[in-house]
N, C-alpha and C positions, 0 to 999 in steps of 0.2 A: 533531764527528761520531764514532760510537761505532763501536768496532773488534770485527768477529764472525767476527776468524781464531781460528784452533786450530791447535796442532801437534800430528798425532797421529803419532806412532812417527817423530818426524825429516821425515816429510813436509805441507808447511803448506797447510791448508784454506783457502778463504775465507768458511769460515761451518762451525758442527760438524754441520748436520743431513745426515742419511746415511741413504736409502732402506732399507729393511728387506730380506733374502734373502727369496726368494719373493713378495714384492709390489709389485717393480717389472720383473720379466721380466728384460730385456738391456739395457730403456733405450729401445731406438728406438719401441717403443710408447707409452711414456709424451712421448717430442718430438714426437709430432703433437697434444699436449696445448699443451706450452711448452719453451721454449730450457733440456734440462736443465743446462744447464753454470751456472747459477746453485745447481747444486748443491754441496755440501760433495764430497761424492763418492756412490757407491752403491753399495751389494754386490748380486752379481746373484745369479740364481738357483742353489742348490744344484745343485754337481755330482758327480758319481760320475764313475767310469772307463769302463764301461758306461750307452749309455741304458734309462733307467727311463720305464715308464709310470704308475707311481705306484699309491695303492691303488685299489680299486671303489669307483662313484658308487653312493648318495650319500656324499659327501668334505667338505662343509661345510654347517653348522648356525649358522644366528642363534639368540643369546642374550643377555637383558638385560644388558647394558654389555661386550659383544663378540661373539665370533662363535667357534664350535668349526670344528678344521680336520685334514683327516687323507689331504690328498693326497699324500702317502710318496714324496717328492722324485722327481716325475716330472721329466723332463729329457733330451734329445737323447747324452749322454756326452760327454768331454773331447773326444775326436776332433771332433766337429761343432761342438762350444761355439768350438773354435779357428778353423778352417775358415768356418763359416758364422756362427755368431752375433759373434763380435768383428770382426769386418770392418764387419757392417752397425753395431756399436755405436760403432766410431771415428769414420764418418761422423757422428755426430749429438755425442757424447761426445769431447771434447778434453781431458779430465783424466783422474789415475790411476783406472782402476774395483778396486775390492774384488771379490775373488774367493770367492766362497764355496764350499767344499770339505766332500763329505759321502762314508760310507763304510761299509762293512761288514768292513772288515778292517784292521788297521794297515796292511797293504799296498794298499790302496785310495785310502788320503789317501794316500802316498807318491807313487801314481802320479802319480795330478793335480795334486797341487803337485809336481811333478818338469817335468809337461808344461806347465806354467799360470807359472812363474817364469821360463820363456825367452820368455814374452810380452811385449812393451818396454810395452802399453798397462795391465797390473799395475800395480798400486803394494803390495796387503796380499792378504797369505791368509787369509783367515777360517774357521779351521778347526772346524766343527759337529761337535762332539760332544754334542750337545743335543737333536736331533732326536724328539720320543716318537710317531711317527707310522709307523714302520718296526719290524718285526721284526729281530730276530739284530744288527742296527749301530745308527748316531747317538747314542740317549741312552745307550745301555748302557755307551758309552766313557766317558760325563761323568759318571757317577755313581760313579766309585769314584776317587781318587786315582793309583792306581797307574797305573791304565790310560789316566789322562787322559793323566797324563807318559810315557807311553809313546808316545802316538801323537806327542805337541809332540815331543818328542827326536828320533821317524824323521821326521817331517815338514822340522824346523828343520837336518837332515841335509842335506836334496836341496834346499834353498831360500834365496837370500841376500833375497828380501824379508822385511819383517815379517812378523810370525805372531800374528794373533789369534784367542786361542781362544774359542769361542763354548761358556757354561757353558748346564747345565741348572738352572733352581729344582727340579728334584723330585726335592730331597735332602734330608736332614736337614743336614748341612753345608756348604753352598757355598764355605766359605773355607777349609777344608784342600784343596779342589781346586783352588781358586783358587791356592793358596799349592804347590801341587805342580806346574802349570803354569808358574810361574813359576820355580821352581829346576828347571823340563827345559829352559829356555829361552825362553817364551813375551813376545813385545814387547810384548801388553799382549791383551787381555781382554774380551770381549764379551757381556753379561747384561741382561736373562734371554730366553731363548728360551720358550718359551707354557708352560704348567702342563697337567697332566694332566688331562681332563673328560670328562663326556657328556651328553646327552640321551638323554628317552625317549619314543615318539612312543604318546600315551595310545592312539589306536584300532587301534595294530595290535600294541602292546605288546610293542617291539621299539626296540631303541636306530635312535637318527635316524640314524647314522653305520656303514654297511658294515662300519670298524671297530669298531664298535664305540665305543672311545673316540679321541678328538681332542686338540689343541693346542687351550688359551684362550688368547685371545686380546683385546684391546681395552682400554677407560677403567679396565677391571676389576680388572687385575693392575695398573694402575699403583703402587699404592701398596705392592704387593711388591715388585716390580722398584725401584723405589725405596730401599726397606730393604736389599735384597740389595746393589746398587749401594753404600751407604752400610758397608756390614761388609766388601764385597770392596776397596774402596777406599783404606778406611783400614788393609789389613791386607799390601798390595801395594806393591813400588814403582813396579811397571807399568802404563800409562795405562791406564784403562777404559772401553769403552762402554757407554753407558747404555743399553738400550731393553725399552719393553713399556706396552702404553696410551697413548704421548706422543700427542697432539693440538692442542696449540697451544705458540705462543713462548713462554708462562708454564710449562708443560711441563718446555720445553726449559731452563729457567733452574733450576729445581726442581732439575732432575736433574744439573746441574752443580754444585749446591749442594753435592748431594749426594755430590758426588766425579768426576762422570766430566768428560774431556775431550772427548767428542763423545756426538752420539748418533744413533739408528736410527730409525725412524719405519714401522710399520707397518701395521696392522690400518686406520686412515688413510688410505693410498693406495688400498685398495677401495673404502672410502667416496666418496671423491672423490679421482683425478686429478690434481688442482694440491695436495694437501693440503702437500706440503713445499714448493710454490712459495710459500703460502698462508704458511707458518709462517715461512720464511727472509724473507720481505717484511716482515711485522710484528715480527720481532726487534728491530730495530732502536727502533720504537716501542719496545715492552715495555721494552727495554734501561732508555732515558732516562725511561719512564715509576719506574723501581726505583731511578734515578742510578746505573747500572751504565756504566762511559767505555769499557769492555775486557772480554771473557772470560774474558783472561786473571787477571782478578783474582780471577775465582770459585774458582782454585785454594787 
């Protein structure tokens, strides 16, 4: 029988797949689909300290081999996320959830991961500084080195869980940020968040997207997120998550090849629903189908 644990940051999975922020809500919408606790775990929806309603519709755009997106981390605020949505998600959710934390200030992440690490149902803070769908915050933190380690260091201040930072591809360098996160503290690493896009809609000659431009998303990027995963990997000694396009257990094998120790699954879960129930089911197949006995050997 083939073994599809992981240990990410000291805490042990039973399987590395890991719903994506923003497209699996809290969780309890996706358990009237299926029992998510056959999950690895999930990060939920981006939070701020303040609720956000995110940008003007129209917010997302299909396009060949994914989908543009530019809904600017809409979300109820920490207050309520504690309050009202973790209650309803421990009901359904009996493993550590991933927290996903967004922000427009160094003191922004501070708060939320100050308020979100006296949560016992926590296990990791996934700190988005990646985000390109927001004005003045999110990507603007990830794209410069300095400022990346800036926010890891206040963050890693107010928080005894892990800290994984969540990078941007749209840099020229991803691995001096990568490598700057790491010496502010950072317990490991989460890449890539969507790439920067648009559409344009011919008859009214005018971008599809309110913003303008969006997050890509989908099969599309895969093969960067991949590359990126493979430079940030080998240049860290901090675990990494892999995500951006994954689709199936072949996917997820790939991307470990590649370096990381779990991964994220997104643009997927809109598509269909069970898509990580779908994927963590045939791992196993895949596994034996490559003579793979452990995951752990893909390291």
């Amino acid at each position: 029988m083939v073994n599809t644990s992981v240990d990410l940051c000291g805490i042990r999975l039973d399987n590395p797949v890991i719903p994506a922020s923003g497209t699996f809500g809290y969780g309890y919408e996706f358990a009237e689909h299926y029992d998510i606790n056959i999950l690895g775990t999930f990060s939920f929806k981006g939070t701020t300290p303040e609720p956000r309603f995110g940008n003007p519709t129209p917010r997302i755009a299909e396009c060949p081999g994914g989908m543009l997106n530019a809904v600017g981390l809409q979300n109820p605020g920490v207050e309520r996320v504690i309050s009202e949505e973790l209650p309803k998600l421990r009901r359904v959710f009996h493993k550590p959830v991933m927290a996903n934390i967004s922000g427009f200030s160094v003191e922004d992440y501070v708060t939320s991961a100050a308020r979100l690490d006296k949560e016992d149902c926590v296990g990791w803070l996934e700190i988005n500084i990646s985000c390109p769908n927001v004005h003045g915050g999110g990507m603007s933190f990830g794209t410069d080195p300095g400022t990346a380690a800036e926010v890891t260091r206040a963050v890693k201040a107010v928080t005894r869980k892990p800290v994984i930072v969540k990078l941007t591809p749209n840099v020229t360098d991803i691995v001096s940020i990568a490598r700057a996160c790491e010496e502010a503290g950072a317990d490991g690493l989460s890449l890539i968040n969507t790439l920067l896009g648009m559409r344009i809609d011919l008859k009214t000659r005018r971008p599809l997207l309110a913003n303008t431009t969006g997050g890509l998303s989908g099969p599309a990027v895969f093969p960067i997120a991949l590359r990126m995963v493979w430079q940030v990997s080998h240049a860290v000694g901090i675990p990494v998550i892999g995500l951006g396009g994954i689709c199936s257990a072949r996917d997820v094998l790939e991307m470990m090849m590649a370096g990381a120790v779990a991964v994220e699954v997104g643009t997927a879960n809109l598509i269909s629903p069970t898509a990580c129930r779908d994927i963590i089911l045939d791992l196993p197949r895949v596994m034996k189908e490559y003579g793979i006995e452990s995951l752990e050997e893909l390291k």
